[in-house]
C-alpha positions as CSV (number, residue, x, y, z in Angstrom):
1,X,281.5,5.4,-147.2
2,X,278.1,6.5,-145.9
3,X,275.0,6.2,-148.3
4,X,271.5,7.0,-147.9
5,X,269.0,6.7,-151.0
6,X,268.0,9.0,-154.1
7,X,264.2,9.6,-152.2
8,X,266.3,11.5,-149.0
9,X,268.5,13.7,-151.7
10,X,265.7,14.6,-153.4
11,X,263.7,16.0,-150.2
12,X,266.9,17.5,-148.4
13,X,267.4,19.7,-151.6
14,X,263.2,20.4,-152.1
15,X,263.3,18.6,-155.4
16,X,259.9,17.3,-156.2
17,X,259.6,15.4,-159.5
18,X,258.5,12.0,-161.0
19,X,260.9,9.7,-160.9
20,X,261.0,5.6,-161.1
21,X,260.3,4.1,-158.1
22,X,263.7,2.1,-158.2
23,X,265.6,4.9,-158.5
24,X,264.2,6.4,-155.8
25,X,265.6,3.4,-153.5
26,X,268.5,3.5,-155.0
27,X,271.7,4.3,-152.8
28,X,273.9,6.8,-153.1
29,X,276.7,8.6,-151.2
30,X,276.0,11.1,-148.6
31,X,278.6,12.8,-149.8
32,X,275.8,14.8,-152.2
33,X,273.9,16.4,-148.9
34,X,276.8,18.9,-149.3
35,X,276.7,19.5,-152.4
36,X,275.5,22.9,-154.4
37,X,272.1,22.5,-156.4
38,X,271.9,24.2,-159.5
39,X,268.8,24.0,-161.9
40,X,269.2,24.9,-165.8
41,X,266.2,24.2,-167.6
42,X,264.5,20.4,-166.5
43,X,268.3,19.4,-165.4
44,X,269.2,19.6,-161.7
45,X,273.0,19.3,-161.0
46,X,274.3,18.6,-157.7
47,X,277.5,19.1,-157.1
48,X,280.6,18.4,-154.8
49,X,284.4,18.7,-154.5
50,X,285.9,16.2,-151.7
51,X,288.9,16.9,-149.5
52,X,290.8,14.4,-152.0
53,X,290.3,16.5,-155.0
54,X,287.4,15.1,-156.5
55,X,284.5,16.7,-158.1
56,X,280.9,14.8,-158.0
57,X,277.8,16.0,-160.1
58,X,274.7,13.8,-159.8
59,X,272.7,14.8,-162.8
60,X,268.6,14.6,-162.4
61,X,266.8,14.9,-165.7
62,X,263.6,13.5,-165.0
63,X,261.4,12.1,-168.2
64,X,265.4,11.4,-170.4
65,X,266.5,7.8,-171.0
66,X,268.6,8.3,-168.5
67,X,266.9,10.3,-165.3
68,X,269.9,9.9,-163.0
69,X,273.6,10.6,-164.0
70,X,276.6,10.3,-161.6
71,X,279.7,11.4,-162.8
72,X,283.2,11.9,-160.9
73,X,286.1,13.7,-162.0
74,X,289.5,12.9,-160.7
75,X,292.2,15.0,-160.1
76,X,293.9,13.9,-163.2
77,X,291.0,14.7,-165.4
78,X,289.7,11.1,-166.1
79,X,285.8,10.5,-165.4
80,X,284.5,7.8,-163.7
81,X,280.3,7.3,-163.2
82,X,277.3,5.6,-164.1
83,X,274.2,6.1,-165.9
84,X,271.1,4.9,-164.9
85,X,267.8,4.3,-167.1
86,X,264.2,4.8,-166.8
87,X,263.2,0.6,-166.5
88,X,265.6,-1.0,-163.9
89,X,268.6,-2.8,-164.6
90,X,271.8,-2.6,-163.8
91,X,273.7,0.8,-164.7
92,X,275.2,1.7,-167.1
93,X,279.3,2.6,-166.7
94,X,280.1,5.8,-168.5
95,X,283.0,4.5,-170.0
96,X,280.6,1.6,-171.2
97,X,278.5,4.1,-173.1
């Protein structure tokens, strides 16, 4: 799986807002730079469907509890992802949540 970090996303896609400075660093698949951007409101989804059936959104709501979402859904419906907060720590699991 090849990664590269939140910062490089944010420029391939033109997306210029204030985020914490560990979740800028933060890596994340590449899988994302071929993903659609969509913009409702201060929310930014990208999102992507792999050859194995599987639909990624990476969620970017700058200034919530939780600026950076990633959220996967399987062919068979169940999600999978993580949520990460403003201070650093480890994420949180959606199915923790």
């Amino acid at each position: 799986m090849k990664k590269m970090i939140l910062k490089d996303l944010l420029i391939h896609f033109g997306i210029d807002e204030d985020l914490p400075d560990y979740l800028l660093n933060q890596t994340f698949n590449k899988v994302f730079l071929d993903g659609k951007l969509t913009r409702q409101e201060n929310t930014y989804e990208i999102a992507v469907t792999t050859r194995q059936d599987v639909t990624h959104h990476l969620y970017i709501k700058p200034g919530e509890e939780f600026p950076v979402i990633v959220l996967s859904e399987l062919p068979t419906g169940l999600l999978n992802g993580m949520k990460f907060p403003q201070n650093e720590s480890v994420g949180i699991p959606i199915n923790k949540l």
